[in-house]
Every structure is written in C-alpha cells, then in structure tokens.
NUPA-809272 format. One line per 3 residues: their letters; for each residue x, y, z of C-alpha. Coordinates in pm, whole numbers, plus 50000, padded with zeros to 5 digits. Layout:
BEGIN
A = X Y Z | ...
//
This chain:
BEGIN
XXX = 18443 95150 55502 | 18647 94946 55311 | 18653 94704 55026
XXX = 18775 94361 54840 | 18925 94309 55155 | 18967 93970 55042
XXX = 19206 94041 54766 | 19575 94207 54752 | 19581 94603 54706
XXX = 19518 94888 54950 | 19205 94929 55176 | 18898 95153 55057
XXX = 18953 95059 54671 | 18592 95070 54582 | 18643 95136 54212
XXX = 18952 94889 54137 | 18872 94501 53990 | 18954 94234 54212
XXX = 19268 94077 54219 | 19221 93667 54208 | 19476 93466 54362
XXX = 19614 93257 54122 | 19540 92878 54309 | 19620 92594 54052
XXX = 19980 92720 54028 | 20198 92444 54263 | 20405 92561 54454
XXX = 20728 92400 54336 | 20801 92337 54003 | 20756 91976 53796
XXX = 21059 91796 53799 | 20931 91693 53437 | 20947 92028 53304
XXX = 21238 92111 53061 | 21317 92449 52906 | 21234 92332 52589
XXX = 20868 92229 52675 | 20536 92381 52588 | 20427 92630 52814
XXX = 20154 92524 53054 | 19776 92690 52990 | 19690 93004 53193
XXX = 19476 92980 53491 | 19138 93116 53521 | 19259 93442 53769
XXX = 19564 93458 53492 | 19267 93513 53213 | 19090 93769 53415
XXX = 19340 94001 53482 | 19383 93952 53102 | 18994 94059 53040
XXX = 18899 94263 53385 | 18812 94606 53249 | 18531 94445 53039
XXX = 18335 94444 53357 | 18213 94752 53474 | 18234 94847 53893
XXX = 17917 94957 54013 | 17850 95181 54335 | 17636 95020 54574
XXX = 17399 95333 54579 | 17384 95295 54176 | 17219 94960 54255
XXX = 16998 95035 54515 | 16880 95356 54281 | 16840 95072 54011
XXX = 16641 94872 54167 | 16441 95139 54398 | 16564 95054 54685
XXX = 16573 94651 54617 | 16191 94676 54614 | 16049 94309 54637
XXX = 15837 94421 54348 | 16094 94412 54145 | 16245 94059 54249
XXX = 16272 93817 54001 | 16403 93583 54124 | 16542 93393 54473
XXX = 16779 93140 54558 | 16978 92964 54824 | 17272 93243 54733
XXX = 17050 93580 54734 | 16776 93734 54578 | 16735 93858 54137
XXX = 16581 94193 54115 | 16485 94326 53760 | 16643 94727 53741
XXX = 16776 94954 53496 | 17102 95115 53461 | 17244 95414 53314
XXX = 17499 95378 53025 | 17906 95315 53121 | 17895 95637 52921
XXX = 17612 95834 53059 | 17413 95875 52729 | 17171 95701 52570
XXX = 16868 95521 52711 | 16881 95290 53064 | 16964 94956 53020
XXX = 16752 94714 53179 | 16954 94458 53394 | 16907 94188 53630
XXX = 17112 94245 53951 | 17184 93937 54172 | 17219 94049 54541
XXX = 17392 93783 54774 | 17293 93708 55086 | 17519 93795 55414
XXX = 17662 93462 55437 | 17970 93577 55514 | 18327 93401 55383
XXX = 18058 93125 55206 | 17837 93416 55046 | 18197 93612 54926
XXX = 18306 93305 54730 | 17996 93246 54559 | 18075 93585 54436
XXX = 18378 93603 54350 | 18346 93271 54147 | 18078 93445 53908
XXX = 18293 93718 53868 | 18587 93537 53782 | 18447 93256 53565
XXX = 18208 93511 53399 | 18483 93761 53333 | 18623 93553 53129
XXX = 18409 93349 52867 | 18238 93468 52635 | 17982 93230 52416
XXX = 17592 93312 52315 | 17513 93012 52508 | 17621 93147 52854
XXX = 17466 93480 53034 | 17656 93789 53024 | 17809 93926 53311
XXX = 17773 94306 53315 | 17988 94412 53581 | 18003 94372 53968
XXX = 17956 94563 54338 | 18130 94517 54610 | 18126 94678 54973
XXX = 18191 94650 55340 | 18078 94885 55537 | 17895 94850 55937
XXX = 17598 94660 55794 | 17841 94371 55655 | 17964 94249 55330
XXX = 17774 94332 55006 | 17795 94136 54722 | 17617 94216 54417
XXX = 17645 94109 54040 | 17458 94265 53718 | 17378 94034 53429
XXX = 17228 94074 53078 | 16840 94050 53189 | 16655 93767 53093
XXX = 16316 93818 53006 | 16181 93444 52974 | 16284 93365 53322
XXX = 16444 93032 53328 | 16355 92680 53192 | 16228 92507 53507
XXX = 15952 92858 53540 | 15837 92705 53147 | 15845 92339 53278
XXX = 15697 92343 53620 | 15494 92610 53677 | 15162 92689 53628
XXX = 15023 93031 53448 | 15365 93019 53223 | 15335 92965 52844
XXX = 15374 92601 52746 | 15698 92502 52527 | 15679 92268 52241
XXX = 15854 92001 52177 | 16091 92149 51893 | 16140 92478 52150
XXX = 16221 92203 52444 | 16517 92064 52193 | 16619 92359 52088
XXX = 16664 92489 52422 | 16871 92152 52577 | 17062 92159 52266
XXX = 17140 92529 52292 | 17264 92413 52662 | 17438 92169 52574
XXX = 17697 92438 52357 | 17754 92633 52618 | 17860 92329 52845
XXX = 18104 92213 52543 | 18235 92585 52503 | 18292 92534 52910
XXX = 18459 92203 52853 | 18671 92234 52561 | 18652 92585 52408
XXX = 18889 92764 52644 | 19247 92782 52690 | 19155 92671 53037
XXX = 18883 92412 53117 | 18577 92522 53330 | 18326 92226 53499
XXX = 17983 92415 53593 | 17859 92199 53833 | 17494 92303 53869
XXX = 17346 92221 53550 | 16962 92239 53637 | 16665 92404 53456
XXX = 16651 92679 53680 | 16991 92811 53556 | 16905 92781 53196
XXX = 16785 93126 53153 | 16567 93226 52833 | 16640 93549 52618
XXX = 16371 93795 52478 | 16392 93467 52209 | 16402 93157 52387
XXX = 16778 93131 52355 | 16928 92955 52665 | 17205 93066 52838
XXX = 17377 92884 53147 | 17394 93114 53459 | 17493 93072 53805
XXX = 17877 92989 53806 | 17896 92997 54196 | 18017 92622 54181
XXX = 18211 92613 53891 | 18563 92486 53977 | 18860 92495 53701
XXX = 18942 92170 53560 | 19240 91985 53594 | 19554 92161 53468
XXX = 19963 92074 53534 | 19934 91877 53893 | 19617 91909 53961
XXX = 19495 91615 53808 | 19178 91579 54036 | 18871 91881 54060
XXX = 18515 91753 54241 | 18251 91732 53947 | 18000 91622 54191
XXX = 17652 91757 54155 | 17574 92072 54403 | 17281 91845 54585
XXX = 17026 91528 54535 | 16774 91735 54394 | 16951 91857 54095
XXX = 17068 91522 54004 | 16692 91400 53995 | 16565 91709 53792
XXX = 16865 91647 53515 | 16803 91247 53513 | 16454 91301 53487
XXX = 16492 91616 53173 | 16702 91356 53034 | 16444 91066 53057
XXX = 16194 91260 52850 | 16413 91405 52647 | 16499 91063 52503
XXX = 16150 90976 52501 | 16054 91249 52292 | 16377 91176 52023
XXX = 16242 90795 51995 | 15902 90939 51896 | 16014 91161 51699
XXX = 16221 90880 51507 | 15879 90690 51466 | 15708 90952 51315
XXX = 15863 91215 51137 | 15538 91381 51163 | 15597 91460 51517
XXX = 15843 91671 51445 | 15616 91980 51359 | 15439 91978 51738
//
C-alpha cells in the first residue's frame, strides 16, 4: 500500500503533505530579467509548502469511522467529482467535543479524479477569506481497491444556494438575503482575483458551489478547476466556464439580479421584502 504516489518523496508516506510541483516556473530564465529587478510573485505550490501543516492528514479508516462507513444516509451531497457526506471528527488534539465536518469523497476516476484533488488541496491550502469554505485537512490512499481521494471541509449547514433557489420543500430567500448572498460571493471572487500574492481564477462559479453557513454567509467551494493566473511567461490561463450549463445558470442569476436592483431603485420601499 502506498501513497501520494503522484508527488516526490518515498513510497508508503501516508502521514506526510503533498509535495506540488511547482508548474508556472519556465524553464529558462527571461532574458529581461536583471539582478536589480523585483523579484517575481510565488507560485501557488511555492505558497503551500509555505502554509501545509495548517491542514491536517486524515487516515482513511478515521473517515470511514466518521462517516459510518460512508452511509448514504449521511450524504449530503453528489456531484460529477464524488459524493458529500455529513460526519464528525475527533479534535487534532483528541479532547474536546467532535467536530462536525463535511467530507468530500472522489470518485475512482483515476489520473482525472487525482487532479481534481489535488487542486482543492492546493488552492484551499492556501487562502484564507470568510467568503471561501475552509479546507480542514485531506486523505489520501492507494491500496488494491484503487486510489482514494478524500477532502474534509468546514460543514455547511444551509446546503448551497441553487438547494434555496431551485428546489422545492427548502425555505424561501428574500430578496435582501438573495443580495446579500451574491454580494458576499462576489468578495470572495475579488479576494481570488486580486487579494493574493498570486492570482487564482475559480472557474465554476455556479449556485451550487455557493455554500451557506449556520448564517446564510456564502462561501465559494469546489476549487477542482481553478487554474493560477497569469504570472512571469505565462501570460495566457483558460478562464472558460467548466460547461454550457453553468454559463446559463450565472447569466440567468445575473438577469434577475439586475431586475431586482432596478426595482429596488423605483421603490425604496422594496427594499424591506
């Protein structure tokens, strides 16, 4: 059984971070670069090994135990990527009461599956901003059943936007909340854009992603598609949307949302619904 096998370090290293490859660096230097000029931002995998041992390495047994067995009772959520389960987790320390988590499990897809992963972990590991869900810590594992993949976030206990917007049974938001909510969104993407030392484009901004706290704060999740942004050389990074569907669902958001602000602007009285 062995793990990360992916990343640089010895075999059967279940308890170690991962190593990320550092991939914006070119490979030969920039003719334009003197000794005299500013030093270039770090990259994202620089950052990471800056803030790894925030994240906390989880056995896979700890997470099956968590989550009793990933018992589809307990599954919160499911996506193209793997499957949310709702569990609870002892303390880094091992006192005090469990903490109550949402673990991520990704599917077996292999090479595809691994990257998904290891994006989270690396983008995750290394912002930090209300407006963007907390990454707890990580599993990882190969053993004769395949690759397991496995992340634990902060748990979320007002599901996500689109649940609020599209689906029956769930409590209606108001107007105000709805703002709120975008607006609350749209900080995290500008923390993304412009907050770092290093740039970060999320690339699946949809309502299922903006998760909901215990309050109705948002928080952007799901950084499997996130790419770096452009940084020395590397003046070009896809920002394409991750399919059709999403690009409808934020066009459309976006259509009432401005529909809403000009009626708002007509009556001021609106403004308390």
């Amino acid at each position: 059984m062995k793990c990360f096998y992916f990343f640089k370090g010895k075999k059967g290293q279940a308890n170690s971070a991962p190593e990320l490859r550092d991939q914006s660096k070119s490979n030969s230097p920039s003719p334009s670069r003197t000794a005299k000029s500013l030093p270039s931002p770090r990259s994202v995998p620089e950052l990471y090994k800056e803030k790894e041992h925030n994240l906390r390495v989880f056995s896979f047994q700890e997470l099956r135990e968590a989550t009793n067995g990933f018992n589809r009772l307990l599954k919160i959520g499911e996506g193209g990527f793997g499957s949310v389960y709702k569990g609870t987790v002892r303390p880094a320390s091992g006192q005090g009461d469990p903490i109550v988590v949402a673990i991520k499990k990704l599917n077996n897809h292999g090479l595809q599956g691994h990257k998904q992963w290891l994006a989270e972990v690396q983008f995750l590991g290394i912002v930090s901003h209300p407006n963007l869900v907390k990454l707890l810590g990580y599993c990882s594992l190969d053993n004769e059943r395949g690759i397991q993949r496995l992340l634990v976030y902060e748990y979320m206990p007002n599901r996500s936007l689109e649940d609020h917007l599209f689906k029956r049974g769930m409590p209606i938001l108001s107007w105000r909340k709805r703002l709120e909510i975008i607006l609350g969104a749209g900080e995290g993407l500008a923390y993304l854009h412009g907050g770092m030392e290093v740039q970060v484009i999320y690339r699946d901004f949809k309502s299922s992603n903006v998760l909901l706290d215990k309050d109705f704060k948002p928080k952007l999740s799901d950084f499997g598609l996130a790419r770096e942004g452009p940084t020395g050389d590397r003046t070009h990074v896809s920002t394409a949307v991750s399919d059709f569907k999403t690009f409808i669902v934020l066009a459309f958001f976006i259509m009432l949302l401005n529909q809403h602000c000009s009626w708002l602007m007509q009556s001021p009285m609106n403004c308390h619904t």
